[in-house]
C-alpha positions as CSV (number, residue, x, y, z in Angstrom):
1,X,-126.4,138.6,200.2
2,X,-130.1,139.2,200.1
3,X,-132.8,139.4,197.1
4,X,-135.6,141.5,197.1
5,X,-138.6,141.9,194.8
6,X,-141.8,143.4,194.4
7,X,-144.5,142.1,191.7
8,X,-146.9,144.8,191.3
9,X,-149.7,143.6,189.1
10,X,-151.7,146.5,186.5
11,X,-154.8,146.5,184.6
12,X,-154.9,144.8,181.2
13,X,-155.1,148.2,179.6
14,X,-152.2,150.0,181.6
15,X,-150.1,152.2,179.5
16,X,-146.8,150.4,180.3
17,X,-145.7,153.8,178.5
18,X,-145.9,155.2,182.3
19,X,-143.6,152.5,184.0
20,X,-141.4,153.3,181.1
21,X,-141.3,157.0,181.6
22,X,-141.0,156.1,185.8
23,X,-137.9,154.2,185.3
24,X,-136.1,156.7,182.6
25,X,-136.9,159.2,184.9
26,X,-135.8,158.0,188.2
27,X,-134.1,154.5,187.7
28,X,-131.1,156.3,187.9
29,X,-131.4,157.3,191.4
30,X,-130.5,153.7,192.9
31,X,-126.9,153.7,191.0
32,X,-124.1,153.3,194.3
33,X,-127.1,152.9,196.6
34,X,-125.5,151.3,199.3
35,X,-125.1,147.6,199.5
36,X,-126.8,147.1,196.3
37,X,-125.0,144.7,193.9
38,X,-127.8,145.9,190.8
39,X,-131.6,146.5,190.7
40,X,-133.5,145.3,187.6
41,X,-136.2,147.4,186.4
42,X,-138.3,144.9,185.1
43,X,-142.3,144.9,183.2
44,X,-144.1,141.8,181.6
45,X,-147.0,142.8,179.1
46,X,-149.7,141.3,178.5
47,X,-149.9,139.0,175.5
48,X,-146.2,139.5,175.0
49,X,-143.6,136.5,175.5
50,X,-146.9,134.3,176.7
51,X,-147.6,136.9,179.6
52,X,-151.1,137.0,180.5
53,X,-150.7,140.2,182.6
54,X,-148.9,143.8,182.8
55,X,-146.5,143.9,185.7
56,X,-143.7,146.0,187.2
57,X,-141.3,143.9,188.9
58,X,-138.1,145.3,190.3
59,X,-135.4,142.3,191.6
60,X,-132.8,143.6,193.7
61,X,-129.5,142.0,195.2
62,X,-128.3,143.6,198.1
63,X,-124.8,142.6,199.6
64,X,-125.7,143.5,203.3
65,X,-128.7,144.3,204.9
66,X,-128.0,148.1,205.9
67,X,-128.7,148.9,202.1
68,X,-131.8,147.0,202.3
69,X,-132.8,148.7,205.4
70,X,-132.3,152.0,204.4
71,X,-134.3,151.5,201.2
72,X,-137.5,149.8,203.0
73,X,-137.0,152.5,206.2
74,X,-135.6,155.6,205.2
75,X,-138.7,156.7,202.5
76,X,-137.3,155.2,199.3
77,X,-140.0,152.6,199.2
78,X,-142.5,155.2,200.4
79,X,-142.5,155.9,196.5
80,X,-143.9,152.2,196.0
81,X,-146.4,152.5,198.3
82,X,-147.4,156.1,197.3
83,X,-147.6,155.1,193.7
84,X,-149.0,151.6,194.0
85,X,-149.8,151.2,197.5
86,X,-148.8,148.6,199.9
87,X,-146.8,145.9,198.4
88,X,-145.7,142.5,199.5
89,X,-141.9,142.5,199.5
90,X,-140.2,138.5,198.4
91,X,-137.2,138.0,200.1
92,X,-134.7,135.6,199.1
93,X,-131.2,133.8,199.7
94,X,-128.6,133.7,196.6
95,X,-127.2,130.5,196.2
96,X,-125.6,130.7,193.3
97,X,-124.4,134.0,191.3
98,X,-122.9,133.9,187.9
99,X,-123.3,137.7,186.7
100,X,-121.0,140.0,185.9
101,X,-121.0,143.7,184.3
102,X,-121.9,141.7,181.2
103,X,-125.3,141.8,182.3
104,X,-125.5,145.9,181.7
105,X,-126.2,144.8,178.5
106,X,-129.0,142.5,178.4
107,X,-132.9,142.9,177.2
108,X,-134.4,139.7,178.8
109,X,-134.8,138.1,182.3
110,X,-136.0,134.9,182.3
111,X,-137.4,133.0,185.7
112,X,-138.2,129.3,186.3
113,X,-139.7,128.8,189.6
114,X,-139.4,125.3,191.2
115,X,-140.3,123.7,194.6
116,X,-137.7,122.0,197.3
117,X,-139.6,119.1,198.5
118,X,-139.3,117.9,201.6
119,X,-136.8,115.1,201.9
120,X,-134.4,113.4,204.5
121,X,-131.5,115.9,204.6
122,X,-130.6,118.9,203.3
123,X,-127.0,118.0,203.0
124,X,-125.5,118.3,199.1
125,X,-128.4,119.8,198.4
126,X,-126.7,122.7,196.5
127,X,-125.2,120.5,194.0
128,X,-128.5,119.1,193.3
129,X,-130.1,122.0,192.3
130,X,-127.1,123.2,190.7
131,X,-127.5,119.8,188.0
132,X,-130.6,120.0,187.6
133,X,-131.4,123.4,186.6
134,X,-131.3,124.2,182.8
135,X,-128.4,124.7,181.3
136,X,-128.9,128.2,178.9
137,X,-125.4,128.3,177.1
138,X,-123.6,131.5,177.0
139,X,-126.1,132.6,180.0
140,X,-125.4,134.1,183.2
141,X,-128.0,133.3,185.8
142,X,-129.1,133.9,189.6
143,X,-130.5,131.1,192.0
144,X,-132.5,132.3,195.1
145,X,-134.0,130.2,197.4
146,X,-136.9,130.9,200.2
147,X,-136.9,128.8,202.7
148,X,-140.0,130.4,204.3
149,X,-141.5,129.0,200.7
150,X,-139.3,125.9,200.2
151,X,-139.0,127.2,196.4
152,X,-136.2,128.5,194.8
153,X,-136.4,130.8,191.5
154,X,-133.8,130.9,188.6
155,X,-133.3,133.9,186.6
156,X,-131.4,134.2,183.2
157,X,-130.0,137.3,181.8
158,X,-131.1,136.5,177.7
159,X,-130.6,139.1,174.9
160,X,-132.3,136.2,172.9
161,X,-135.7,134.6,174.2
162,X,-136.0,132.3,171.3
163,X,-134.3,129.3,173.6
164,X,-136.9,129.7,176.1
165,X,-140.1,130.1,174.2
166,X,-140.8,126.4,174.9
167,X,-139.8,126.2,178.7
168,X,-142.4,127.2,181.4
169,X,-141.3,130.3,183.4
170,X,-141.9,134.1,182.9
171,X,-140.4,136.6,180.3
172,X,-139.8,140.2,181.8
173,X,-138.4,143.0,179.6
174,X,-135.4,144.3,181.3
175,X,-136.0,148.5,181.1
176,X,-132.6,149.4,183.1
177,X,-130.4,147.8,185.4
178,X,-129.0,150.2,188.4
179,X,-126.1,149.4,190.3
């Protein structure tokens, strides 16, 4: 599997009204896009959930590359670059993947991005991460890890932000999820 994402950063006055409208009017056209597990449509607003800019920020999870390629070489992303012009695509490894369809229903992504230091060996490293990320209960989440970056990200589908508030990470609004 692969993860893809885009952060395309607006003005402070944007309407987000227009990345709304975007998405209800053509989010629909990545549904059984090939190898694509789901595509969140994502936006952070400025002075909303501690945001200090407006954003669109689409995260996808392919399940083989062909789907990927096809999106990045057969004009689908053309519409990115038309719209916003040339963007800087972050690609990632899953390492760990709890969702399910449950996550058709959520409001709220929530990412924490931490560092992989360099150490020794790599070996069990997995498990490590896997302890020592925080636990959300009730929460189905995504690791990715860049090893380009030596970071990895964690992303938690929330319909309830509340338990987060106090954690350091970002709050996107989810507008649809395609799959």
């Amino acid at each position: 599997m692969i993860a893809t994402q885009y952060k395309i950063i607006l003005p402070s006055d944007y309407d987000m009204n227009i990345i709304r409208d975007r998405v209800r009017n053509n989010g629909h056209k990545t549904d059984g896009f090939e190898d694509l597990k789901f595509k969140l449509y994502l936006i952070t607003e400025k002075g909303i959930h501690n945001n200090l800019q407006n954003s669109y920020c689409p995260l996808y999870l392919w399940t083989g590359s062909n789907g990927l390629n096809k999106f990045i070489f057969n004009g689908y992303y053309d519409n990115i670059i038309n719209s916003f012009g040339w963007q800087r695509v972050k690609v990632g490894i899953p390492l760990f993947d709890t969702t399910t369809s449950k996550i058709k229903e959520i409001k709220y992504l929530f990412q924490i991005t931490r560092d992989i230091p360099p150490q020794q060996s790599l070996n069990n490293l997995k498990d490590k991460i896997g302890k020592e990320i925080p636990t959300i209960e009730h929460t189905e989440y995504l690791v990715i890890y860049n090893p380009d970056k030596w970071k990895y990200d964690v992303f938690y589908f929330l319909n309830d932000v509340s338990s987060v508030q106090e954690m350091s990470g970002v709050i996107y609004q989810i507008l649809l999820i395609s799959q």
